[in-house]
C-alpha positions, 0 to 999 in steps of 0.5 A: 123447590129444588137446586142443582147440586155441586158438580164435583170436580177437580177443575178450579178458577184463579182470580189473579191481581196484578198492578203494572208499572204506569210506563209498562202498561202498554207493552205488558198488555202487548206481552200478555195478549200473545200469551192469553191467545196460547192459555185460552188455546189450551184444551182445559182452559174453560174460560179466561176473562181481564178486568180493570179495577176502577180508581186503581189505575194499571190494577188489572185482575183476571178470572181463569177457569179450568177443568183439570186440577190446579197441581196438573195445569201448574205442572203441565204450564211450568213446562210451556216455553211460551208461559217461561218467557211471559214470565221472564219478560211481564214480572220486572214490569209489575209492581209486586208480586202478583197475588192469586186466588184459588176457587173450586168451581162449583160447576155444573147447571151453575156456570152459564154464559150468555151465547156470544158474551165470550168469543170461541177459543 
């Protein structure tokens, strides 16, 4: 039996971790959700998906996937103004800093999603 092979690419998939101060909760959602509507807008982000982490209470993670590279998408999101001041007003409500986790997609015939499981951007 044969297997698709790697599809090479330069896009890549961060797994991000933060933990938000238990008061901030709320209005960091609020901030995030007007910023994840702009990122998921973006033409090369492929997908964008928020999970909780059970028995960590305000431990959010989330897993975004984009087609360019991650020097280009860091060069191109450090100049959007929406992403400055997401930055500018979240960070003081997180505990720590937040801690990134960078993966090379694997691509190709290996990235599939059920029809209807994310919403079209």
């Amino acid at each position: 039996m044969s297997v698709p092979p790697q599809e090479e690419t330069e896009g890549f998939s961060l797994i991000v971790t933060v933990t938000i101060q238990p008061d901030k909760y709320d209005e960091w959602l609020k901030h995030s959700w007007e910023t994840f509507k702009h990122v998921t807008a973006e033409p090369d982000c492929l997908s964008f998906e928020i999970f909780t982490v059970p028995g960590e209470p305000n431990t959010l993670k989330w897993v975004e996937s984009w087609s360019k590279s991650l020097e280009s998408v860091m060069a191109d999101q450090g100049t959007k103004e929406y992403m400055k001041a997401y930055k500018e007003i979240t960070n003081p409500m997180l505990v720590g800093e937040p801690k990134w986790e960078l993966m090379k997609r694997f691509g190709g015939e290996w990235a599939r999603s059920r029809e209807g499981v994310y919403q079209k951007s």
